[in-house]
N, CA, C and O atoms as a Maestro MAE file, in Angstrom:
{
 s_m_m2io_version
 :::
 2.0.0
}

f_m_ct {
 s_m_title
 :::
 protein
 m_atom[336] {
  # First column is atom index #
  i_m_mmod_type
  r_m_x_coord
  r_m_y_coord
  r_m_z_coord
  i_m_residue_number
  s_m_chain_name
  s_m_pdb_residue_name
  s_m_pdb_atom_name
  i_m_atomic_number
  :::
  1 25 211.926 105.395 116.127 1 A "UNK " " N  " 7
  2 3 213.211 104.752 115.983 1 A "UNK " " CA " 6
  3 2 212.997 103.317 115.511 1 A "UNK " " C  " 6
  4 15 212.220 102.518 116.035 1 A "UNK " " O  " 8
  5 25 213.510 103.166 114.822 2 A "UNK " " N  " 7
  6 3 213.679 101.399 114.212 2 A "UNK " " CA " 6
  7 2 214.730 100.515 115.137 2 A "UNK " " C  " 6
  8 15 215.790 101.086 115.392 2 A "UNK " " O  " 8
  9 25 214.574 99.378 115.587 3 A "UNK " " N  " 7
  10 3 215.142 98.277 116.226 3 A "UNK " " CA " 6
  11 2 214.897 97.361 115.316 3 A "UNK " " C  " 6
  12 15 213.897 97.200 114.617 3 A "UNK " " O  " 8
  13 25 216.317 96.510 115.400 4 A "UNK " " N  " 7
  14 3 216.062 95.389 115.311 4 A "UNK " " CA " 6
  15 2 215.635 94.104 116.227 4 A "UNK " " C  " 6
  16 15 215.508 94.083 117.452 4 A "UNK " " O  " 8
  17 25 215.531 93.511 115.709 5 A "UNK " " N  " 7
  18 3 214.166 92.299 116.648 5 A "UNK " " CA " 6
  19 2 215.035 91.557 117.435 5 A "UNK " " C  " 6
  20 15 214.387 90.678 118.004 5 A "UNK " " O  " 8
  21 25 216.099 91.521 117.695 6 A "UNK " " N  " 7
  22 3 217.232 90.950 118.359 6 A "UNK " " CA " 6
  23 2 217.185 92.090 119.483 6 A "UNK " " C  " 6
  24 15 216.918 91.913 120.672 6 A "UNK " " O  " 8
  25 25 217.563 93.536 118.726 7 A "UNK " " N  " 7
  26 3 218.086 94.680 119.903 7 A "UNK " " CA " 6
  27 2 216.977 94.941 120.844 7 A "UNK " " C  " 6
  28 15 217.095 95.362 121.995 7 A "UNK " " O  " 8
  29 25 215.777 94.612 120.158 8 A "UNK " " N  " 7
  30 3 214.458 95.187 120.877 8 A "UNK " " CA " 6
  31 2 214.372 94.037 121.820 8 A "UNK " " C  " 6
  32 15 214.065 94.386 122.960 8 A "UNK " " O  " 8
  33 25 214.529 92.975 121.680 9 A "UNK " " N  " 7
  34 3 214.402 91.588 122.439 9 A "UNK " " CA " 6
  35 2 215.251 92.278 123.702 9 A "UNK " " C  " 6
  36 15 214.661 92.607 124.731 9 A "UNK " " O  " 8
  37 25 217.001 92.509 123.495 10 A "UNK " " N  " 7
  38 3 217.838 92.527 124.318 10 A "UNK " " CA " 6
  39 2 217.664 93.645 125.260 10 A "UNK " " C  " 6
  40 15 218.218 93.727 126.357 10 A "UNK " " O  " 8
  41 25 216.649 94.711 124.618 11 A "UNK " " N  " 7
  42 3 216.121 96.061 125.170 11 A "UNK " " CA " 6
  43 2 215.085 96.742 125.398 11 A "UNK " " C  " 6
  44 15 214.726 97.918 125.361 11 A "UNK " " O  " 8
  45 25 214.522 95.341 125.740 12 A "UNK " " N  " 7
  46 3 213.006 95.572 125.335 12 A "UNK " " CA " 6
  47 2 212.127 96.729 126.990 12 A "UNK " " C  " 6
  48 15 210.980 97.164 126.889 12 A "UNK " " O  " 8
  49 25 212.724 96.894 127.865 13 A "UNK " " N  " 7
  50 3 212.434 98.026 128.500 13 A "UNK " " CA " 6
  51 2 212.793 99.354 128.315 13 A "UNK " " C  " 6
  52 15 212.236 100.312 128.851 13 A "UNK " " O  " 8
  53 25 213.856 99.402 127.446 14 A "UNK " " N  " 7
  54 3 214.758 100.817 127.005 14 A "UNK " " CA " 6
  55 2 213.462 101.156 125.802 14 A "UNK " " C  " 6
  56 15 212.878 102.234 125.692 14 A "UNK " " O  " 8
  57 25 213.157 99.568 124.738 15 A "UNK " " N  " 7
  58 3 211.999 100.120 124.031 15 A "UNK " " CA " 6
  59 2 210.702 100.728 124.110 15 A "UNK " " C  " 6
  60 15 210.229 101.569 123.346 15 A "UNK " " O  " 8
  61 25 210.073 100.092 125.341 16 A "UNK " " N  " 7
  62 3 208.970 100.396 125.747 16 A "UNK " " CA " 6
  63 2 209.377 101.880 126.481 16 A "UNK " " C  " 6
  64 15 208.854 102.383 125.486 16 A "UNK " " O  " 8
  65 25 209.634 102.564 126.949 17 A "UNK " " N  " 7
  66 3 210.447 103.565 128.093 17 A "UNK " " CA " 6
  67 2 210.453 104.977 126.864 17 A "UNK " " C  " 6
  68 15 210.072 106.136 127.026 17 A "UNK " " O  " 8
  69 25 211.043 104.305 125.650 18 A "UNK " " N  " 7
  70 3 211.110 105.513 124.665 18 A "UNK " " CA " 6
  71 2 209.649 105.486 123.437 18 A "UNK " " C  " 6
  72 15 209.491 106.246 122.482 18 A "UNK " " O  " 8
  73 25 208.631 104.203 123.944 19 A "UNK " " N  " 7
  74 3 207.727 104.483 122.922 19 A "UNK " " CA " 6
  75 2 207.092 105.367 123.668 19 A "UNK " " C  " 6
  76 15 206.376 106.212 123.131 19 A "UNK " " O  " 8
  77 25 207.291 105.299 125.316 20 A "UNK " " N  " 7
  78 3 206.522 106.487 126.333 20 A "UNK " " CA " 6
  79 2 206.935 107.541 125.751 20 A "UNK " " C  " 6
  80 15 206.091 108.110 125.059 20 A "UNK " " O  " 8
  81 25 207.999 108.012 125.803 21 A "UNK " " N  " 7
  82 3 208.683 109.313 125.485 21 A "UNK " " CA " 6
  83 2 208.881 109.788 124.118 21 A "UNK " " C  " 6
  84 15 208.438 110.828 123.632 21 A "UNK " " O  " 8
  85 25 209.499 109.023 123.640 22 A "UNK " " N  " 7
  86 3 209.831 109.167 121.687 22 A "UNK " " CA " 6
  87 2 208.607 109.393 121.089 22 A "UNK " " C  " 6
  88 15 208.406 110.385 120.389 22 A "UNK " " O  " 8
  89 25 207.366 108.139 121.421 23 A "UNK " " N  " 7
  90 3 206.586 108.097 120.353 23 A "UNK " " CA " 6
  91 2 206.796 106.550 119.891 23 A "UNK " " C  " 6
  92 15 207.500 105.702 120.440 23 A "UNK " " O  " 8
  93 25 205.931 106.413 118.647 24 A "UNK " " N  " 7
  94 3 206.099 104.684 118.258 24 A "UNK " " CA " 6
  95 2 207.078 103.657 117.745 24 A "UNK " " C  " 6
  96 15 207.302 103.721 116.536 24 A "UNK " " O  " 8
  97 25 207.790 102.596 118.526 25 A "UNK " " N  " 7
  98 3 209.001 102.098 117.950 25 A "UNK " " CA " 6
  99 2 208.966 101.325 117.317 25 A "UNK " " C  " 6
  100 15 208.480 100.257 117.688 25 A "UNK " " O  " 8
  101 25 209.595 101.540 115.728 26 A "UNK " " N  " 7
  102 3 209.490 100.057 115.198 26 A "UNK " " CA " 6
  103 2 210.580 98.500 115.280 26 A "UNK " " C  " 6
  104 15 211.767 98.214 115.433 26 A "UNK " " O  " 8
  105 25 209.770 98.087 115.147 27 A "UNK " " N  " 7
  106 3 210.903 96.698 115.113 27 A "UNK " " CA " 6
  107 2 210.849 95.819 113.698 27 A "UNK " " C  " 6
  108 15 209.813 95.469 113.132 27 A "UNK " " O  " 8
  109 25 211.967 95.596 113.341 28 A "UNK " " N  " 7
  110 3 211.927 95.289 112.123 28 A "UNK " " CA " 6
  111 2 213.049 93.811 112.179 28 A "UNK " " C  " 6
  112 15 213.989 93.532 112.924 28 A "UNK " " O  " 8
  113 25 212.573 93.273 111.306 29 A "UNK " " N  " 7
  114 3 212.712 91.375 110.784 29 A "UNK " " CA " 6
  115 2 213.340 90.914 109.581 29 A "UNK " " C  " 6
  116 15 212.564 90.456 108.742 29 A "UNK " " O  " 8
  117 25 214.744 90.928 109.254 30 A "UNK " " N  " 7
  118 3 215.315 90.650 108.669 30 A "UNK " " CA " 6
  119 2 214.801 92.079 107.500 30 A "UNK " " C  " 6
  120 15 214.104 91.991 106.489 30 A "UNK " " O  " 8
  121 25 215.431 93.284 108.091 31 A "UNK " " N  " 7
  122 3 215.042 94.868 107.663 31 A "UNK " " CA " 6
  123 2 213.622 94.826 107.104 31 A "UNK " " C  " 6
  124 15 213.442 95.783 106.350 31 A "UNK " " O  " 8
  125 25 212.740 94.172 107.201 32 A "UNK " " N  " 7
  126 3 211.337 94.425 107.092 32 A "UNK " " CA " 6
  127 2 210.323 94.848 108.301 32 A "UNK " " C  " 6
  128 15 210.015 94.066 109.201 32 A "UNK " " O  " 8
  129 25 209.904 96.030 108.214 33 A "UNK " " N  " 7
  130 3 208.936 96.056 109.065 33 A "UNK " " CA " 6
  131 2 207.872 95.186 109.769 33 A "UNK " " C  " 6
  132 15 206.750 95.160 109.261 33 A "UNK " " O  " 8
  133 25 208.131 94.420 110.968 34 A "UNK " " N  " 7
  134 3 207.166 93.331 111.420 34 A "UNK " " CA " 6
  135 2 206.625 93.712 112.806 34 A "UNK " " C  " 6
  136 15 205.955 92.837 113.354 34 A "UNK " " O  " 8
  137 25 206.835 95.087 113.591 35 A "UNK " " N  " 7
  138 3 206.028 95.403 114.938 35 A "UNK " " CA " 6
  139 2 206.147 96.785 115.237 35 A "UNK " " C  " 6
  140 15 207.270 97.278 115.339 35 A "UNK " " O  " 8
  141 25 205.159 97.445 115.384 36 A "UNK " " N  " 7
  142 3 205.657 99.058 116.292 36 A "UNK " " CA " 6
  143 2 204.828 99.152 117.915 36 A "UNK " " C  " 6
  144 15 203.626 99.051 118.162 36 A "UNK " " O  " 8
  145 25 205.963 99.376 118.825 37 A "UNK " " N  " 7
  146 3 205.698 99.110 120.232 37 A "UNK " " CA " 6
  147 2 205.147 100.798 120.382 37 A "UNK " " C  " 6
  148 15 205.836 101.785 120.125 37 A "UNK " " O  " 8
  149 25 203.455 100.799 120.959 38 A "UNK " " N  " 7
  150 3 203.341 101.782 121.571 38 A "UNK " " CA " 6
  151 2 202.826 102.283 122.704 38 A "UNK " " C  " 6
  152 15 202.398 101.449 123.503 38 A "UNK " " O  " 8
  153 25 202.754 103.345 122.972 39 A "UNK " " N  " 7
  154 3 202.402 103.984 124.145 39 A "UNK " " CA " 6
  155 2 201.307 103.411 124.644 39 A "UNK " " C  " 6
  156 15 200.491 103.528 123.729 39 A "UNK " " O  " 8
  157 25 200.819 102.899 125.473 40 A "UNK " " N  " 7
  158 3 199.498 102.789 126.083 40 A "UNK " " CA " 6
  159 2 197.959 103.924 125.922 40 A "UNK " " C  " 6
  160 15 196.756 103.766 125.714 40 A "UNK " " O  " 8
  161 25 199.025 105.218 126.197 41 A "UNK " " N  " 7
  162 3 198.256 106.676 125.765 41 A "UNK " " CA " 6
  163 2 198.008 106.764 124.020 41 A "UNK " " C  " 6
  164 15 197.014 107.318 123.551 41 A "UNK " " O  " 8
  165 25 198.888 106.240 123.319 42 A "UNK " " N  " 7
  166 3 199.023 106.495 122.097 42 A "UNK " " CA " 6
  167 2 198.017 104.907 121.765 42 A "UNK " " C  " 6
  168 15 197.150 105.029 120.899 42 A "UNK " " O  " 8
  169 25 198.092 104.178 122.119 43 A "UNK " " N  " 7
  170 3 197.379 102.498 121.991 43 A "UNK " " CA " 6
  171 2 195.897 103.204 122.235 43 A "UNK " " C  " 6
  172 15 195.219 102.961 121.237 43 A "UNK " " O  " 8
  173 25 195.257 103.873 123.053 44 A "UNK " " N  " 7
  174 3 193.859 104.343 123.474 44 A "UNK " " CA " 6
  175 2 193.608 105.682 122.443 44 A "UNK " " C  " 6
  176 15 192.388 105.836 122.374 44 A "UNK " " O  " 8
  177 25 194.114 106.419 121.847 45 A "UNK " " N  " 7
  178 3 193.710 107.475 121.144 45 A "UNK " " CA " 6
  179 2 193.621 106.882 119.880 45 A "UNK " " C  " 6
  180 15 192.666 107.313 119.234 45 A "UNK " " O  " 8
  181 25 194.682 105.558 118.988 46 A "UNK " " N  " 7
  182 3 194.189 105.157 117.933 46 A "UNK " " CA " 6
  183 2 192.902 104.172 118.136 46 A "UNK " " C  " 6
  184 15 192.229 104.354 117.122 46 A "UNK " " O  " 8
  185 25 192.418 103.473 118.740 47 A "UNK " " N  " 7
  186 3 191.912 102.548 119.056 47 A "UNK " " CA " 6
  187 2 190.680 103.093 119.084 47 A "UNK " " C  " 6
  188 15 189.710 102.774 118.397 47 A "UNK " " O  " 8
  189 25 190.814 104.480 120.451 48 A "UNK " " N  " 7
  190 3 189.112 104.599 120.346 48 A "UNK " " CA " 6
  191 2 187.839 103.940 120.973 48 A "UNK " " C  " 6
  192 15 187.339 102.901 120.542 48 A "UNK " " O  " 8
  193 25 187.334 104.711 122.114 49 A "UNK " " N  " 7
  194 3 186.477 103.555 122.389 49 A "UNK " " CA " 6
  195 2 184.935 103.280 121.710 49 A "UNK " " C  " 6
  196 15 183.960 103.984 121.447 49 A "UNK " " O  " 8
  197 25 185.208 102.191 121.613 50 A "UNK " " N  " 7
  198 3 184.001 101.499 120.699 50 A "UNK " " CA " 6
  199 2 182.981 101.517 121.745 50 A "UNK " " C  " 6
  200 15 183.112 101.498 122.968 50 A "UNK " " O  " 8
  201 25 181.705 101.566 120.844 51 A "UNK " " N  " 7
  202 3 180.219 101.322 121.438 51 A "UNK " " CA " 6
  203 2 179.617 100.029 121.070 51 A "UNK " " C  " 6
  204 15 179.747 99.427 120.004 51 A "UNK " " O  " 8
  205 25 178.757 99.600 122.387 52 A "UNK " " N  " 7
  206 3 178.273 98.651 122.433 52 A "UNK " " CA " 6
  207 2 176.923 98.801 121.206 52 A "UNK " " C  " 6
  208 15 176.550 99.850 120.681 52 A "UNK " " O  " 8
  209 25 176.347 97.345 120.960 53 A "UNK " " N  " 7
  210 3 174.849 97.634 120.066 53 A "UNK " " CA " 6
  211 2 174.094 98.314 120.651 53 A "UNK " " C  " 6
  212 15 173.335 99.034 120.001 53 A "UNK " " O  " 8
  213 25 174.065 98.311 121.664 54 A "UNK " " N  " 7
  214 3 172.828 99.442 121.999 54 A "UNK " " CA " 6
  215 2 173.283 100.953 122.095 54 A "UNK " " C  " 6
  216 15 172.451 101.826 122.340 54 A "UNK " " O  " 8
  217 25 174.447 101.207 121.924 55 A "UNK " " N  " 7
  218 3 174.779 102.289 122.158 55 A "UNK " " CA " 6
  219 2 175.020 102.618 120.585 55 A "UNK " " C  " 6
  220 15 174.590 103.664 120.100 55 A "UNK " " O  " 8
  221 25 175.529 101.936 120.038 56 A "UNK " " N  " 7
  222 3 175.037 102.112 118.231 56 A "UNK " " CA " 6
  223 2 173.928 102.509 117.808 56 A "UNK " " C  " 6
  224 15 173.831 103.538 117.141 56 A "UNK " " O  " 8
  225 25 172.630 101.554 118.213 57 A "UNK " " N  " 7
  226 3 171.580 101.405 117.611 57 A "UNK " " CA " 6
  227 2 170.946 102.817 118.057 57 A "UNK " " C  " 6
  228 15 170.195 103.524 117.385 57 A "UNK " " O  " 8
  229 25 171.549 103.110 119.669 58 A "UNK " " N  " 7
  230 3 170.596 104.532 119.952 58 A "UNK " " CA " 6
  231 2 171.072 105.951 119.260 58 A "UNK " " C  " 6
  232 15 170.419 106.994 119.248 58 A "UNK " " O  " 8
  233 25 172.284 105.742 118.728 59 A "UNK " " N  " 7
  234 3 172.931 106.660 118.405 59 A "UNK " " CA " 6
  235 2 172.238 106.946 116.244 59 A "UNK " " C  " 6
  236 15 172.600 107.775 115.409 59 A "UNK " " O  " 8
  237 25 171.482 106.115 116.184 60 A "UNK " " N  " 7
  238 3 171.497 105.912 114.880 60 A "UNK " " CA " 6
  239 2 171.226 107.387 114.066 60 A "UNK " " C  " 6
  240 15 171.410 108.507 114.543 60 A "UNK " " O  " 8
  241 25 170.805 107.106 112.896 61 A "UNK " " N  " 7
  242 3 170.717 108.594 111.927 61 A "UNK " " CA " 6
  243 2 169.223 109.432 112.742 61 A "UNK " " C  " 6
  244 15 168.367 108.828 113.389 61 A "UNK " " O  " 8
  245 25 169.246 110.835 112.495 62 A "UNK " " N  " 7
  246 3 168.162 110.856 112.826 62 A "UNK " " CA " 6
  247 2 167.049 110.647 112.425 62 A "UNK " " C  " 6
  248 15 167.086 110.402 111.220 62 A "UNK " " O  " 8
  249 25 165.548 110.606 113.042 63 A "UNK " " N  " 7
  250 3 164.228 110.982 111.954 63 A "UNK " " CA " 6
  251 2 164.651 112.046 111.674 63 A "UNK " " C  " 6
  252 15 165.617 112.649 112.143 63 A "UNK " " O  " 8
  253 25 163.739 112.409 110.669 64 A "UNK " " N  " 7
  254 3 163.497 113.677 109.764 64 A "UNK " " CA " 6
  255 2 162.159 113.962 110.230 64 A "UNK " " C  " 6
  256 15 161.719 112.852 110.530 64 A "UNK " " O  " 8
  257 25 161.149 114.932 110.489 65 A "UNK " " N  " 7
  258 3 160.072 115.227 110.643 65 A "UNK " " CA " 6
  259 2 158.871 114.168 109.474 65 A "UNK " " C  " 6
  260 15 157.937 113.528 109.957 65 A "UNK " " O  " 8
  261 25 159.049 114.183 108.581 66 A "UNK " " N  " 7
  262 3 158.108 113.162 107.924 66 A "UNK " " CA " 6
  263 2 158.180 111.445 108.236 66 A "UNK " " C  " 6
  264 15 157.215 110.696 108.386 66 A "UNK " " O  " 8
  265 25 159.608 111.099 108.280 67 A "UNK " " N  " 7
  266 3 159.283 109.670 109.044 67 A "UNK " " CA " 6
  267 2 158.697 109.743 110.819 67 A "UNK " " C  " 6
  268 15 158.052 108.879 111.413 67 A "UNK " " O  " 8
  269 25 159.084 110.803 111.235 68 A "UNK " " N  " 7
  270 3 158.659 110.991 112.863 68 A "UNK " " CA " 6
  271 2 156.933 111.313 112.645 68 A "UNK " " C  " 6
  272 15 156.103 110.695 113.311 68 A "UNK " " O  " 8
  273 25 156.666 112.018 111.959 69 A "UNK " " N  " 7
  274 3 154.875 112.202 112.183 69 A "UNK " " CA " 6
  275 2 154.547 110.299 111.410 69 A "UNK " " C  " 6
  276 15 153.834 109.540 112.067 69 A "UNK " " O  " 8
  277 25 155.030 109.917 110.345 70 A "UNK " " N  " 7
  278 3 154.560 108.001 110.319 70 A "UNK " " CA " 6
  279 2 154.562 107.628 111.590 70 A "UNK " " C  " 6
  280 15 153.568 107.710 112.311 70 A "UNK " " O  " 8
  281 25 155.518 107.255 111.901 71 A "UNK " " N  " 7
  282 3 155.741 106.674 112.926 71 A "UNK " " CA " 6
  283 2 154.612 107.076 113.924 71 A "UNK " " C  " 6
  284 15 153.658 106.298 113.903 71 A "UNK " " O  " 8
  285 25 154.504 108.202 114.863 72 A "UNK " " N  " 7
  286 3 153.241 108.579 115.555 72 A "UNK " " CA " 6
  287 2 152.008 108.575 115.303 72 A "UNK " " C  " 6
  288 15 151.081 108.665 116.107 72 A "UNK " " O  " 8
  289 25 151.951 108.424 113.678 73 A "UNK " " N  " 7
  290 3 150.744 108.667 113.289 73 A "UNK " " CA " 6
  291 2 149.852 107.168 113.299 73 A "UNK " " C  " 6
  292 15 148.626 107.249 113.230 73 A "UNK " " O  " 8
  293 25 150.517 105.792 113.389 74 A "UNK " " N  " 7
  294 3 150.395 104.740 113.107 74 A "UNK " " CA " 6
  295 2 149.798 104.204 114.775 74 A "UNK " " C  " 6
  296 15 150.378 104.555 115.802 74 A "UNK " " O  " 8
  297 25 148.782 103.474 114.771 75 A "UNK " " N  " 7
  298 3 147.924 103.042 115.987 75 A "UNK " " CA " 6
  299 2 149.440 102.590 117.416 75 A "UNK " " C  " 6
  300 15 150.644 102.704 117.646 75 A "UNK " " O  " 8
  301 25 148.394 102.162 117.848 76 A "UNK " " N  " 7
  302 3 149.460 101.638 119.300 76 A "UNK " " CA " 6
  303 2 149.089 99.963 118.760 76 A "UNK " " C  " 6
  304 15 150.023 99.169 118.874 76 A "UNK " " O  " 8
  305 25 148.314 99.650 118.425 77 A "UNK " " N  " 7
  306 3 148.142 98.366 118.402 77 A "UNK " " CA " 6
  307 2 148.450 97.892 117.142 77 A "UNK " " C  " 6
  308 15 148.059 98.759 116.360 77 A "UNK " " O  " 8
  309 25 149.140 96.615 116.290 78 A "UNK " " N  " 7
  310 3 149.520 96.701 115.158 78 A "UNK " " CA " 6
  311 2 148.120 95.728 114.431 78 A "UNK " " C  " 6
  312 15 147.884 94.661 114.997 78 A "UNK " " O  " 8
  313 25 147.337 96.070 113.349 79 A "UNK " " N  " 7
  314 3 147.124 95.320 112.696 79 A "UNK " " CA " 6
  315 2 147.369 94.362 111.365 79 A "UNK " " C  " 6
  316 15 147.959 94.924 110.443 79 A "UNK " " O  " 8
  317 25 147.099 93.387 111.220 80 A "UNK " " N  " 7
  318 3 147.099 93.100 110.295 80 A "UNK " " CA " 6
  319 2 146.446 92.069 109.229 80 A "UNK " " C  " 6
  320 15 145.920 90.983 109.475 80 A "UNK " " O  " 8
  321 25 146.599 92.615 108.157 81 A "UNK " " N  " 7
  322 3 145.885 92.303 106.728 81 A "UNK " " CA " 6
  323 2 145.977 91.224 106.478 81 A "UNK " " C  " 6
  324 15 147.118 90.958 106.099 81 A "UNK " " O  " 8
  325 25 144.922 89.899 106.502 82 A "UNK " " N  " 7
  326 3 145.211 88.689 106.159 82 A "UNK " " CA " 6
  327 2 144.401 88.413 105.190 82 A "UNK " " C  " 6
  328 15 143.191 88.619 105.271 82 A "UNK " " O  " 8
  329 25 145.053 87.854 104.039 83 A "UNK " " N  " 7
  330 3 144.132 87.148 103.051 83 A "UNK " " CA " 6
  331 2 143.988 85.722 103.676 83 A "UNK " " C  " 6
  332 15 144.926 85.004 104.020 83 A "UNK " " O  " 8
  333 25 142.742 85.453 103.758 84 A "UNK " " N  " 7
  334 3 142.064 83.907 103.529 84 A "UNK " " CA " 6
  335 2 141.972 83.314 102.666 84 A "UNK " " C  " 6
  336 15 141.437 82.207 102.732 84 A "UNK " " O  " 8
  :::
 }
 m_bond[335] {
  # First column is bond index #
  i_m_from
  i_m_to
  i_m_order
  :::
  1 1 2 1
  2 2 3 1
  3 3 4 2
  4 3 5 1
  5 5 6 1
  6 6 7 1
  7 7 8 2
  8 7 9 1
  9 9 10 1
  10 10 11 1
  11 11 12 2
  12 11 13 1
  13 13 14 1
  14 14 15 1
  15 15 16 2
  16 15 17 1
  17 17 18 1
  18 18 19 1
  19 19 20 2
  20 19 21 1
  21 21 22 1
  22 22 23 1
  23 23 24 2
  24 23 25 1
  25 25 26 1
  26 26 27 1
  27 27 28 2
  28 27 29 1
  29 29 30 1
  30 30 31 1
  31 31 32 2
  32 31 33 1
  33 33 34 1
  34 34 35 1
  35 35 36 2
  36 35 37 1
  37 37 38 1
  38 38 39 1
  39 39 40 2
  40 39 41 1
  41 41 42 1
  42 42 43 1
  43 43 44 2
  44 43 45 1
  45 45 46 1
  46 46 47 1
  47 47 48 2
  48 47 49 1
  49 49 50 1
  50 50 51 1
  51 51 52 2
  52 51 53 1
  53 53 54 1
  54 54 55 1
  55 55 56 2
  56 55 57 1
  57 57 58 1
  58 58 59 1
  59 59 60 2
  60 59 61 1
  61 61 62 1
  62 62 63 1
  63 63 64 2
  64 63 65 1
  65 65 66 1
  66 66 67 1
  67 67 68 2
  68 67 69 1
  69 69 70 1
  70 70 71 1
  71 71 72 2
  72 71 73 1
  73 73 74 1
  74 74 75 1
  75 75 76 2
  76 75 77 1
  77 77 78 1
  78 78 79 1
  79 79 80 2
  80 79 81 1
  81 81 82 1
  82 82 83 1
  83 83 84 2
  84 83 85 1
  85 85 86 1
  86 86 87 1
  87 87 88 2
  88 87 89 1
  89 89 90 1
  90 90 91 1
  91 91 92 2
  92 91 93 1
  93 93 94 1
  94 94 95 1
  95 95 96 2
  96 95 97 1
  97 97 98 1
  98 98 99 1
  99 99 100 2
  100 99 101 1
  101 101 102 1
  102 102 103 1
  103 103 104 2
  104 103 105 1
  105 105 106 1
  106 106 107 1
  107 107 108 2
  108 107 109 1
  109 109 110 1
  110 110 111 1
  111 111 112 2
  112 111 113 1
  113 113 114 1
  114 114 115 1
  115 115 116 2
  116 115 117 1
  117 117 118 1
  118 118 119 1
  119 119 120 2
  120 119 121 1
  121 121 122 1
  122 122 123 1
  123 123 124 2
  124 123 125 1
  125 125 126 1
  126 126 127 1
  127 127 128 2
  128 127 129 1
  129 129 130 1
  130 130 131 1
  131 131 132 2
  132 131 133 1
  133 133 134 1
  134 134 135 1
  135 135 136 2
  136 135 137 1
  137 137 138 1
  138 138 139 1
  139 139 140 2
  140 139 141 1
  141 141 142 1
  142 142 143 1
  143 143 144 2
  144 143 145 1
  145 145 146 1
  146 146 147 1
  147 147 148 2
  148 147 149 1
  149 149 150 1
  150 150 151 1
  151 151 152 2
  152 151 153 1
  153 153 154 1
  154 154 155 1
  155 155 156 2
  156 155 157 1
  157 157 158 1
  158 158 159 1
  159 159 160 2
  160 159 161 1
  161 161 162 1
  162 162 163 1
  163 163 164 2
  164 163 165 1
  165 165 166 1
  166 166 167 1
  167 167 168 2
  168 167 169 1
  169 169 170 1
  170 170 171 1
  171 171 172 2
  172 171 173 1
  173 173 174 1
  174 174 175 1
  175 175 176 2
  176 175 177 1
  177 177 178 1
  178 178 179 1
  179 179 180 2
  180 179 181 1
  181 181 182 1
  182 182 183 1
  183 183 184 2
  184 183 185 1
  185 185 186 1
  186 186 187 1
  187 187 188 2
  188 187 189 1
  189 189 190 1
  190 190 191 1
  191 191 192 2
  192 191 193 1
  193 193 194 1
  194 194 195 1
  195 195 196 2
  196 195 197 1
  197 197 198 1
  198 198 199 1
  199 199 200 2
  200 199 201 1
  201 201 202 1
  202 202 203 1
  203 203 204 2
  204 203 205 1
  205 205 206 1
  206 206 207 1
  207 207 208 2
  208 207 209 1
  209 209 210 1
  210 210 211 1
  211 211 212 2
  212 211 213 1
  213 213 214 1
  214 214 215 1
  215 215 216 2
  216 215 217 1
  217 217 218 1
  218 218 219 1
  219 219 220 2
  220 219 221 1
  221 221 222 1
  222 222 223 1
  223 223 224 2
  224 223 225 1
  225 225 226 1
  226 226 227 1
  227 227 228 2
  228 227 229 1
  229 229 230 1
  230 230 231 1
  231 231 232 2
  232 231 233 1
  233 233 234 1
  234 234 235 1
  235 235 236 2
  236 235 237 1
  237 237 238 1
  238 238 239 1
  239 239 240 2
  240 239 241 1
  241 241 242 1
  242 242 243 1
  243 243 244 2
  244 243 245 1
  245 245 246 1
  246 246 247 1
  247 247 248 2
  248 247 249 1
  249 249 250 1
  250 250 251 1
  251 251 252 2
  252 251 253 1
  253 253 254 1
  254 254 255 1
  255 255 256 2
  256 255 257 1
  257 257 258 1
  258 258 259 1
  259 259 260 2
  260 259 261 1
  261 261 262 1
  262 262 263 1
  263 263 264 2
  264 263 265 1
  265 265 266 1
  266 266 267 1
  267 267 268 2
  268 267 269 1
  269 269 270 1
  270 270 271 1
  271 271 272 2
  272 271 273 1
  273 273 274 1
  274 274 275 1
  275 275 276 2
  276 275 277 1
  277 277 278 1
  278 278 279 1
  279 279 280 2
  280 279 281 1
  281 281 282 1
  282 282 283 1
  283 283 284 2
  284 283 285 1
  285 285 286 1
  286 286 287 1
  287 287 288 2
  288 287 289 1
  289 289 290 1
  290 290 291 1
  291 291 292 2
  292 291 293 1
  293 293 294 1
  294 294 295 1
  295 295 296 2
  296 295 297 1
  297 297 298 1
  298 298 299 1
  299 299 300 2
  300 299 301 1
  301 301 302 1
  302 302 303 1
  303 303 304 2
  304 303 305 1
  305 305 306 1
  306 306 307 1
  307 307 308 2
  308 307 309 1
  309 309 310 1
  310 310 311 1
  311 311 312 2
  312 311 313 1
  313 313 314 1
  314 314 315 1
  315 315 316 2
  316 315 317 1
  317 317 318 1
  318 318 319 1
  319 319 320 2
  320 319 321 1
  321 321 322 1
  322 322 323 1
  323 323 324 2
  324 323 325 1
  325 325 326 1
  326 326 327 1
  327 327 328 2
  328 327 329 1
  329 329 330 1
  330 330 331 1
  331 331 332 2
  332 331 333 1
  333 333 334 1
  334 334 335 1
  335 335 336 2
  :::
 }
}
């Protein structure tokens, strides 16, 4: 349902009450679209919960069997190559 930004002001629990029930309300600003009030339930399903960096980083692409045997195949200790 569309409100105006006055009616939604004057009704603003009748708005919130039917973004529960209706679905998302818009409010609109001199007839331009400028807010849609929503559900809390409907606010968490677009939103989505995000992962932290470490929960990114662990989640990353997988190895493939040829970068996984590098990787193992390479010492425990790292050396390295210095020119003098």
């Amino acid at each position: 349902m569309n409100w105006h930004l006055q009616d939604a002001k004057n009704n603003f629990s009748k708005v919130v009450q039917r973004a529960r029930t209706e679905g998302p309300q818009t409010v609109t600003l001199r007839g331009e679209r400028a807010a849609v009030v929503l559900s809390a339930e409907d606010y968490d399903r677009l939103a989505g919960k995000k992962k932290s960096l470490a929960e990114y980083l662990l989640t990353g692409p997988g190895w493939d069997d040829k970068f996984a045997e590098e990787v193992t195949r390479r010492p425990d200790t790292m050396t390295r190559d210095v020119e003098l």
